[in-house]
C-alpha positions in Angstrom: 73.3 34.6 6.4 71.2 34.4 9.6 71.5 30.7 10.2 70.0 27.4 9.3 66.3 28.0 10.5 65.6 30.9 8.4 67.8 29.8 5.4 65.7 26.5 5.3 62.2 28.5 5.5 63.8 31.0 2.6 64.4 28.0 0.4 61.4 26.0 0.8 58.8 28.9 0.9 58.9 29.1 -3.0 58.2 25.5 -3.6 55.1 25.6 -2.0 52.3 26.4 -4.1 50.1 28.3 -1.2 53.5 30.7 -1.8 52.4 32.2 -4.7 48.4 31.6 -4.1 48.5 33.7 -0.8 50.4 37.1 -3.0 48.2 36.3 -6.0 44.8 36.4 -3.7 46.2 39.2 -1.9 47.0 41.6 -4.8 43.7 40.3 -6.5 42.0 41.2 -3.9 43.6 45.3 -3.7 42.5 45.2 -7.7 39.3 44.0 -7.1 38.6 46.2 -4.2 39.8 49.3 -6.2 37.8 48.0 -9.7 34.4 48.5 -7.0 35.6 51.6 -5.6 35.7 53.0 -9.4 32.4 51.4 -10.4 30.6 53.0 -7.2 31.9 56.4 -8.3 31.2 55.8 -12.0 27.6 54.6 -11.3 26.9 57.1 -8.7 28.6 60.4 -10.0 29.7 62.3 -12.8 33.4 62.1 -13.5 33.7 65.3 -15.4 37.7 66.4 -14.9 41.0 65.5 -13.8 39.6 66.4 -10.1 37.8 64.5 -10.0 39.9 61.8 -10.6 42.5 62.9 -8.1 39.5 63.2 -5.6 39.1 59.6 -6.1 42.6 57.7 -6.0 43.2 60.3 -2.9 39.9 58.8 -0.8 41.1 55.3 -2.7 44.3 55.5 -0.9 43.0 56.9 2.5 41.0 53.5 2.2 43.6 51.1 1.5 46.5 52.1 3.3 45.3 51.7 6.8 43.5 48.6 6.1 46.6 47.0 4.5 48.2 48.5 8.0 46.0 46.3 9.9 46.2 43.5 8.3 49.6 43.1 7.8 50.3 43.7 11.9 47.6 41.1 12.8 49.2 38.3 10.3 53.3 39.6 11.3 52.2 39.5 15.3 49.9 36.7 15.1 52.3 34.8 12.7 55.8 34.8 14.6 53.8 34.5 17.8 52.0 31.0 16.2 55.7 30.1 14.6 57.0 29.6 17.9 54.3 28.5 20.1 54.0 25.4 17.7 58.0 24.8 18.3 56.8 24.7 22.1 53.4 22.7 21.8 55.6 19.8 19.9 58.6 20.1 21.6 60.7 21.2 19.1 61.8 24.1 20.4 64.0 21.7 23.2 66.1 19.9 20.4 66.7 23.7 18.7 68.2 24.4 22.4 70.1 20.8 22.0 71.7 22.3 18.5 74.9 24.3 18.0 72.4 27.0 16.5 73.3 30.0 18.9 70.8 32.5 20.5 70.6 35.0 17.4 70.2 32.5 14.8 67.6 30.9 17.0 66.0 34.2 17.6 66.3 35.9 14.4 65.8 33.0 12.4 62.4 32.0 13.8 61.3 35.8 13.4 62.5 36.3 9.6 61.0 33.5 8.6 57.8 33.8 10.0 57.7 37.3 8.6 58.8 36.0 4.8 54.9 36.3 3.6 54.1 39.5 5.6 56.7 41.0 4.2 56.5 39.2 0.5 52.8 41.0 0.8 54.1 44.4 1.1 56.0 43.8 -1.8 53.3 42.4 -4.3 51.5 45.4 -2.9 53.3 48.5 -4.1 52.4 47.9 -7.8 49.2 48.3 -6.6 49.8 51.6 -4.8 52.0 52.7 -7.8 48.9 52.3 -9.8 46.8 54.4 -8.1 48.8 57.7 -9.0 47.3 57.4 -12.3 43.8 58.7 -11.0 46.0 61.5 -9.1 46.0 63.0 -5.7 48.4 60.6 -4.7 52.2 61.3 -4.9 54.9 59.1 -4.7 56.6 60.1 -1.2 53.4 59.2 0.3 53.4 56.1 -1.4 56.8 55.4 0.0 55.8 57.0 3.2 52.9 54.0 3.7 55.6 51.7 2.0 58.1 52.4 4.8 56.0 53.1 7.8 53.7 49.5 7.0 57.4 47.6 6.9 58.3 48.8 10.4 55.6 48.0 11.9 55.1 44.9 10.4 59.1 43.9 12.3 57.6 45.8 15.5 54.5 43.5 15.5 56.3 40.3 14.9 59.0 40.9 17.3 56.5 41.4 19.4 54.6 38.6 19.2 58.0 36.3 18.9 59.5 37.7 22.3 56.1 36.6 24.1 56.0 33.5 22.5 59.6 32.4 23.7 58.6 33.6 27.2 55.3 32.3 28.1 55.1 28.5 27.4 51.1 28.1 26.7 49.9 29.3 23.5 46.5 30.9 24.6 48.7 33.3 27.2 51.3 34.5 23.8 48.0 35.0 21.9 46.0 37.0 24.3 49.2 39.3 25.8 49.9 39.9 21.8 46.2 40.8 21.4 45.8 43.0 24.5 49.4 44.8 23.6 49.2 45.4 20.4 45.4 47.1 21.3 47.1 49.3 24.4 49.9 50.4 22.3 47.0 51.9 19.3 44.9 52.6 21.8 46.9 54.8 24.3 49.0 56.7 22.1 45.3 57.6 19.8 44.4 58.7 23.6 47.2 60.8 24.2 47.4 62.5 21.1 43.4 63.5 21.3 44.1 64.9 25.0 47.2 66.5 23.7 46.8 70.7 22.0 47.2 71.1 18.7 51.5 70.4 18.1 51.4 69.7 21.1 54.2 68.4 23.0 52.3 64.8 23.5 51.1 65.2 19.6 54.6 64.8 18.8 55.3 61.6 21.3 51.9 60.0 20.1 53.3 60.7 16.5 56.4 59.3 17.0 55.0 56.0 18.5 51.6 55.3 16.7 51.8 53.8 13.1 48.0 54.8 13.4 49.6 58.7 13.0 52.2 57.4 10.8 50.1 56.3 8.0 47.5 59.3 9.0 49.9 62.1 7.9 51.5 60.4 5.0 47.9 59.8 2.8 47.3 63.4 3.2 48.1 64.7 0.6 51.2 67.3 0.9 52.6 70.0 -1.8 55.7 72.2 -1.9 58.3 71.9 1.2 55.9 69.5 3.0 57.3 66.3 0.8 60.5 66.8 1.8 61.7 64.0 4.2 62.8 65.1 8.0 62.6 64.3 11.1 59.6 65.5 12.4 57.9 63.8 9.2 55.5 61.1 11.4 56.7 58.8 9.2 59.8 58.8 9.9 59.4 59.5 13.3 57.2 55.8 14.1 59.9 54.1 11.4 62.9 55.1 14.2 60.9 54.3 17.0 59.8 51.1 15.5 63.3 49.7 14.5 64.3 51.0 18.5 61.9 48.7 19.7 62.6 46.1 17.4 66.1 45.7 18.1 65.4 46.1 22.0 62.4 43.7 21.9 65.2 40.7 19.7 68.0 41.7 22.6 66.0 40.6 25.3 64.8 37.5 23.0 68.3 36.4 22.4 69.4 37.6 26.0 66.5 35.4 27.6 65.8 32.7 25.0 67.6 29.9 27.2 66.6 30.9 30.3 62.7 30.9 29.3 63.2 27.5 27.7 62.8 24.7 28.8 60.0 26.2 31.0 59.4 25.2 34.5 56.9 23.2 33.8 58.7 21.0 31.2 61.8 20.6 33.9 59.1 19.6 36.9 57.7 17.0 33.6 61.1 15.5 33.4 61.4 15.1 37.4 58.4 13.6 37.2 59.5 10.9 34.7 63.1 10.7 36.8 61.0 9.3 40.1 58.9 7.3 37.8 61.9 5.5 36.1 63.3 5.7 39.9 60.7 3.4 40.7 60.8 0.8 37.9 64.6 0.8 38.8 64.0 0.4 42.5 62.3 -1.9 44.7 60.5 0.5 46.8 58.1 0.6 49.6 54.4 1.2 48.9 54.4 4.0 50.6 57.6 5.2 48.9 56.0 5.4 46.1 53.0 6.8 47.1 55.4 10.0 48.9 56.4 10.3 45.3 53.2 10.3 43.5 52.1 12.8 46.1 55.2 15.1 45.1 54.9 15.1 41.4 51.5 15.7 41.9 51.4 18.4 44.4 54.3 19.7 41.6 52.2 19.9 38.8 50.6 23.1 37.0 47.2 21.8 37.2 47.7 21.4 41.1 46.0 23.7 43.0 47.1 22.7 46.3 50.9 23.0 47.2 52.6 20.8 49.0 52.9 22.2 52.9 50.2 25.4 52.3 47.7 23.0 53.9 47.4 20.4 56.7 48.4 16.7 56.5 44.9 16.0 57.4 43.8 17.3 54.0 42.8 14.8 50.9 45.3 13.8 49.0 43.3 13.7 45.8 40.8 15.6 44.7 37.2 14.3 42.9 37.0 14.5 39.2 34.1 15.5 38.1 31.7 13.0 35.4 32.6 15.2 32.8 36.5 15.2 33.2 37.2 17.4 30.2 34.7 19.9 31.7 36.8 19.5 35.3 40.4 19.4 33.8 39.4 23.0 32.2 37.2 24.9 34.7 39.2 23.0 38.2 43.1 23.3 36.7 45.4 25.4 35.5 45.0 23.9 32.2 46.1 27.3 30.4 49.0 27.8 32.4 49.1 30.1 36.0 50.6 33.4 34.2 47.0 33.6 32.3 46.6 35.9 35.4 48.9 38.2 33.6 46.2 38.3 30.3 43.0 38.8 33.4 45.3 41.8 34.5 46.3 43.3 30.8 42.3 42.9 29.7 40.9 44.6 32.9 43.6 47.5 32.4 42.0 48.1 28.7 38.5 47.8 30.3 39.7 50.9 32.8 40.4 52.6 29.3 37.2 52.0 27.8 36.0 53.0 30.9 37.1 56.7 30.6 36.7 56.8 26.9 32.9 56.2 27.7 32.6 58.8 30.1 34.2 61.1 28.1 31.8 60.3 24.9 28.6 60.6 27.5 30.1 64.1 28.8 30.3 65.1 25.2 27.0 64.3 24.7 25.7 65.8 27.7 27.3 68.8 27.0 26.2 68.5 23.4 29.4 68.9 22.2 29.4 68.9 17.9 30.7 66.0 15.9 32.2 66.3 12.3 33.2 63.5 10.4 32.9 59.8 10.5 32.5 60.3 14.8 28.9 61.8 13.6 28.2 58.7 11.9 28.7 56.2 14.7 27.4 56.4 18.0 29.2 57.9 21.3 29.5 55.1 22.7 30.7 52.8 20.0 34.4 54.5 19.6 35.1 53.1 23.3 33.1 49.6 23.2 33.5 48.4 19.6 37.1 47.7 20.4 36.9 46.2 23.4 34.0 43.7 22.3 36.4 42.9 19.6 39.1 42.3 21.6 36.9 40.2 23.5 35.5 37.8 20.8 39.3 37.5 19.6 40.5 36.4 22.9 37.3 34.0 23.4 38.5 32.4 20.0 41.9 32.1 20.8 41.0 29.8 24.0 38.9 28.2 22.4 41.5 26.8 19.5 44.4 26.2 21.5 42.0 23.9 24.3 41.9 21.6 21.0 45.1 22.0 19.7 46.9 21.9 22.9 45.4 18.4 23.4 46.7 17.6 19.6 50.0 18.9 20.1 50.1 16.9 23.6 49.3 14.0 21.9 45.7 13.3 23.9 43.3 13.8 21.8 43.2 10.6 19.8 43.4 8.9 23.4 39.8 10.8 24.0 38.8 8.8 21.0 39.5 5.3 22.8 38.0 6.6 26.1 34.1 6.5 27.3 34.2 10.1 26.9 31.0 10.7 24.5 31.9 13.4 21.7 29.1 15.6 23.1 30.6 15.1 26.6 34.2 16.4 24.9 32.7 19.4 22.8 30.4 21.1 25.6 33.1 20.6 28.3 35.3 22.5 25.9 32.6 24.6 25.0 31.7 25.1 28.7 35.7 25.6 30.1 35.9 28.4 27.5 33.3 30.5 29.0 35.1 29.8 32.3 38.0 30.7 31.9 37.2 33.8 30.1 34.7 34.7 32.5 36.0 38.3 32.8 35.9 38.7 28.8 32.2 38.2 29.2 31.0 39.5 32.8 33.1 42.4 31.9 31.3 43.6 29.2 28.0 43.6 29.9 29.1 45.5 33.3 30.0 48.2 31.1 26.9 47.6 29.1 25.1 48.0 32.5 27.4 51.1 33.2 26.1 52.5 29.7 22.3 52.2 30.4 22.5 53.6 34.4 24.0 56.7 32.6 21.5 56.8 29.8 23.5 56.2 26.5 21.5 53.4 25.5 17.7 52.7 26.1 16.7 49.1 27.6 15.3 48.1 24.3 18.7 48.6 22.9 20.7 47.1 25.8 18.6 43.8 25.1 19.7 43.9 21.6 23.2 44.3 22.9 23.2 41.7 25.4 21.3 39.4 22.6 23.9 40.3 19.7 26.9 39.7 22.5 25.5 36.3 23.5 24.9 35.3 20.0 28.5 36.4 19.0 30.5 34.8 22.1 28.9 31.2 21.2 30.0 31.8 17.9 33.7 32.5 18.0 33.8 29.8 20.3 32.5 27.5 18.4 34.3 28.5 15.3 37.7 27.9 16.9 36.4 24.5 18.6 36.0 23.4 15.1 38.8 24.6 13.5 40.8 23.0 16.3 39.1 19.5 15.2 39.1 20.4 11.5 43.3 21.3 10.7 45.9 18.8 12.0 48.4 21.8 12.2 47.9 24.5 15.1 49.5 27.0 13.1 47.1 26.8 9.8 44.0 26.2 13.0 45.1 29.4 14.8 45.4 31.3 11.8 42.4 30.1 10.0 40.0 30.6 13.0 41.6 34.4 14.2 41.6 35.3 10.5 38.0 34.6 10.3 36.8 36.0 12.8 39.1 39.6 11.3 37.7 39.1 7.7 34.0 39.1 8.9 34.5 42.6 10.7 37.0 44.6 9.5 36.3 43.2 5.8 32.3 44.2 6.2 33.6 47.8 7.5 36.0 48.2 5.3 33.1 47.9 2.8 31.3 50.0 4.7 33.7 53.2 5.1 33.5 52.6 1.2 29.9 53.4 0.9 30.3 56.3 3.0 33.4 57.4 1.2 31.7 57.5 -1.7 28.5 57.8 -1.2 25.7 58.0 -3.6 22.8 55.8 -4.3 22.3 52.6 -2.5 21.2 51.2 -5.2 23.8 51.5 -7.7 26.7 50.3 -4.6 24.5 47.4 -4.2 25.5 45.3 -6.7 29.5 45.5 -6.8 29.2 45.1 -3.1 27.2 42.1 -3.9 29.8 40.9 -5.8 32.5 41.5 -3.8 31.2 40.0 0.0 30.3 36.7 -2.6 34.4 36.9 -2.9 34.6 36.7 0.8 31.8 34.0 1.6 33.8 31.8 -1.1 37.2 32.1 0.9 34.9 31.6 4.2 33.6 28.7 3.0 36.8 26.9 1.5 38.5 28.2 5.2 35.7 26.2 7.5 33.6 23.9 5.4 36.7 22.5 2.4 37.6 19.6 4.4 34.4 18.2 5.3 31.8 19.6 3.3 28.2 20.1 4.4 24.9 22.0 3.1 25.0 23.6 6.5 28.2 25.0 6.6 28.1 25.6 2.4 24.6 27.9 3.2 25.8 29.0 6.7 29.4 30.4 4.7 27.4 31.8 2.2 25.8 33.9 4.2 27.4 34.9 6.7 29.2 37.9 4.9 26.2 39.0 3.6 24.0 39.1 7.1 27.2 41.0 8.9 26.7 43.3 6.1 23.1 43.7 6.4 22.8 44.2 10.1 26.0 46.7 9.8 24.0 48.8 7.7 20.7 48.2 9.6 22.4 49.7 12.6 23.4 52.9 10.8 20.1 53.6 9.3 18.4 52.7 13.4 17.1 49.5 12.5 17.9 47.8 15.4 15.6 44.8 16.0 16.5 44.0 12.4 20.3 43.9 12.6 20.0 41.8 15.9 17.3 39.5 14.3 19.8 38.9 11.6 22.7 38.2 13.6 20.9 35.9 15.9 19.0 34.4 13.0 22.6 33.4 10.7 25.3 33.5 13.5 23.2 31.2 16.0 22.5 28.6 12.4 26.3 28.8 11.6 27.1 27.8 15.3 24.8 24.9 15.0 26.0 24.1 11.9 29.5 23.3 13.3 28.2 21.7 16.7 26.4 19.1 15.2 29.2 17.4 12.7 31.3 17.6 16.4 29.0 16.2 18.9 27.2 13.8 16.0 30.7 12.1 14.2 33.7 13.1 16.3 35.7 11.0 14.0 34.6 12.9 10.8 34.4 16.7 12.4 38.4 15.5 13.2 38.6 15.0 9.2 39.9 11.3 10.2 37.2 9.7 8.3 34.3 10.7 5.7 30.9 10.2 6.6 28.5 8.4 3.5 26.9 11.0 2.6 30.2 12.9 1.9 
């Protein structure tokens, strides 16, 4: 019906076991998270009438919908956007453009069938949403309101993350722009409806382009005339928007699909192989073929110098340094020249933290009240959180595709025949990642500079920021550094690094905006919570430490969960130095922990072999 590529993903998706494990962890997962929602009530508080009931599966639902919102737009925009970037990495994509397949089914074949699971999810979900109407305070408009408005912007996201994948031709650029956009578009519209007046004339654009307001008005609950469906419902309203986009985001796709690909850089490849096959057919000159050498290298991405910007007098060559991994990546363009693009979208989204923290400091200058779960966090934590988030996702983006880019190129089992020392490989990874994502870092702790000039933070707190920061960036670099080495496939390496690095955070506050939902005593949440993080250090450990096991990564796994949970909730009840201390404590021994199998045994951290102890 839509061609080949998608009919072919449609019929092979349910032979594959991971098919049905993936919707049976999922749903599993809702259950489980609703079975410790009930015991915290039950142990905490007397259920003594229906209200009570409806109190819970309305707060239930207020939980669960925008989390299953979240997820399901990072796995549709980070999914189609990994789909495609692998069809590039392993040229692929170039014999698709060879087929008869036309630009639609190309197009739309490649989306629908990266978004099969996403939207397979959804589906094994809605028993699950059904089910909470049977505590009450949830009706069933709303549950088709979240239904509806989760579906559309599960298409937005993937189109979105499909159309910049057919564009830009490096991986790490598709990522980061998806990243960055998807954060804008939240971001601004949440901006522009907080500056707008109450129904407002820019309370009614923000509604009609924020899923965040979508999903916000339909798990209130509503009575009487408000269930009925119209169009100033802002579910409806972010449902048309997001199939407008949709459809404008797939024209432009198909439109541009053959123009964007082959790239530039693949065409200046082939010249490059034309002169050399020139010269094995030809008896030329030496210095024939030294003018060509000069011109395909002048040519290339990584070359900084163009031909004719700089005198003939200049070198010709330029001195690689002893590390040449370390050189390619901080003295190239290894990541492609548009990643100016990604330095350009991130410093616009600083701008915006920017003003959000002034406005949070005025506020609290001005001692301005704050109800709800704003009270609970501090000023300055609305505007930074995010942005330090966005950060540590981007840092681990690089820092997987500089080892699967080399896979997919076919170079990294040359490293393994070269003098280059697996400690030499890993810290000039390690090393190019902090350079070119300099402004991810500098940034920052600028603004964490900006934050204690203005007095929102004491010094002993901005050294616990700047410690926890540190400790963090090394971390998510590391962690895609060795999924990189650990999973032959970019796409399971991408997702399997990104998705940890969302499970630890939003998972842990998701568990937290529990607690506070419904709140009690500590002592009696303790122990589902116990239970349930234990879930999550399981999956963490079968993700990074399955396919070469080690004590280290099987203790550092374990507890990871558990510490991001600890110093969570030290930071809310002020115990700083203790939330740092355990963040630098278990972070900086799970960082080790996957440094050492990669600088020690190259061959097994690459799963190639099995050391004799495993």
């Amino acid at each position: 019906m839509i061609g080949p590529v998608f009919n072919r993903e449609a019929i092979s998706l349910p032979r594959r076991p991971r098919h049905y494990i993936f919707r049976a962890v999922y749903v599993t997962a809702l259950l489980i998270l609703m079975s410790t929602c009930w015991m915290i009530l039950a142990g905490t508080q007397e259920v003594q009438n229906l209200g009570d009931l409806a109190r819970f599966g309305s707060t239930f639902f207020q939980i669960m919908a925008p989390l299953q919102l979240a997820l399901l737009i990072f796995l549709a925009a980070f999914g189609a956007a990994s789909a495609v970037s692998q069809e590039k990495d392993k040229r692929t994509i170039l014999l698709l453009l060879l087929t008869r397949l036309s630009n639609q089914e190309l197009v739309l074949g490649k989306l629908l069938a990266a978004l099969l699971s996403p939207l397979l999810l959804i589906f094994a979900s809605i028993p699950v949403l059904m089910s909470v109407q049977l505590f009450g305070g949830v009706s069933v408009n709303q549950v088709a309101r979240v239904v509806i408005i989760t579906y559309a912007a599960t298409l937005v996201a993937g189109s979105l993350g499909s159309t910049f994948a057919l564009w830009r031709e490096k991986t790490f650029q598709t990522l980061s722009i998806t990243t960055l956009t998807i954060v804008l578009w939240l971001g601004l519209w949440e901006g522009i409806y907080a500056l707008g007046s109450a129904n407002g004339l820019w309370q009614s654009i923000a509604n009609w382009a924020s899923p965040v307001r979508g999903i916000a008005a339909a798990i209130i609950p509503t009575i009487g005339e408000q269930e009925a469906w119209s169009l100033s419902d802002p579910a409806i309203c972010f449902t048309i928007f997001a199939i407008t986009i949709t459809v404008i985001l797939n024209m432009i796709a198909i439109a541009k699909v053959r123009i964007w690909n082959p790239s530039r850089e693949v065409r200046q490849q082939q010249q490059q192989e034309d002169d050399v096959a020139s010269i094995l057919d030809k008896q030329l000159s030496d210095v024939e073929i030294k003018q060509i050498a000069e011109q395909a290298r002048a040519s290339h991405v990584d070359a900084i110098r163009r031909a004719g910007t700089y005198a003939e007098t200049e070198s010709e060559s330029r001195r690689v340094w002893d590390n040449p991994v370390m050189w390619r990546e901080i003295c190239t363009w290894a990541y492609g020249r548009k990643i100016v693009i990604v330095r350009v979208t991130y410093g616009l989204m600083v701008i915006l933290a920017l003003l959000g923290l002034n406005q949070s400091l005025s506020d609290l200058a001005n001692e301005v009240p704050r109800a709800g779960l704003s009270s609970i966090f501090p000023a300055a934590a609305a505007s930074l959180a995010p942005l330090f988030l966005v950060s540590l996702v981007i840092i681990n983006a690089l820092a997987v595709n500089s080892i699967t880019n080399e896979r997919d190129g076919q170079a990294l089992d040359l490293l393994l025949v070269t003098d280059i020392s697996p400690a030499e490989f890993v810290f000039g990874k390690l090393w190019g990642v902090f350079y070119v994502t300099k402004e991810m870092i500098v940034l920052p702790l600028l603004l964490s500079i900006y934050l204690l000039i203005r007095g929102g933070i004491d010094f002993e707190g901005f050294t616990f920021l700047l410690a926890g920061l540190t400790v963090l960036t090394f971390f998510v670099t590391m962690l895609g550094i060795h999924c990189g080495l650990n999973y032959a496939s970019s796409k399971s390496a991408i997702s399997i690094s990104m998705g940890s690095v969302f499970f630890l955070f939003l998972g842990v506050i998701t568990c937290i905006m529990v607690m506070i939902s419904f709140s009690g005593s500590f002592e009696q949440q303790l122990a589902p919570f116990l239970a349930f993080i234990l879930g999550g250090s399981v999956g963490l450990y079968v993700a990074l430490g399955f396919r070469n096991p080690s004590s280290a990564i099987f203790w550092s796994t374990l507890l990871l969960p558990f510490a991001t949970f600890h110093a969570i909730t030290s930071f809310f009840i002020e115990h700083h130095l203790t939330s740092v201390m355990v963040l630098t404590v278990i972070y900086g021994f799970t960082t080790l922990a996957m440094m050492m199998p990669a600088i020690g045994e190259f061959d097994v951290a690459m799963g190639r072999t099995k050391s004799a102890d495993n």
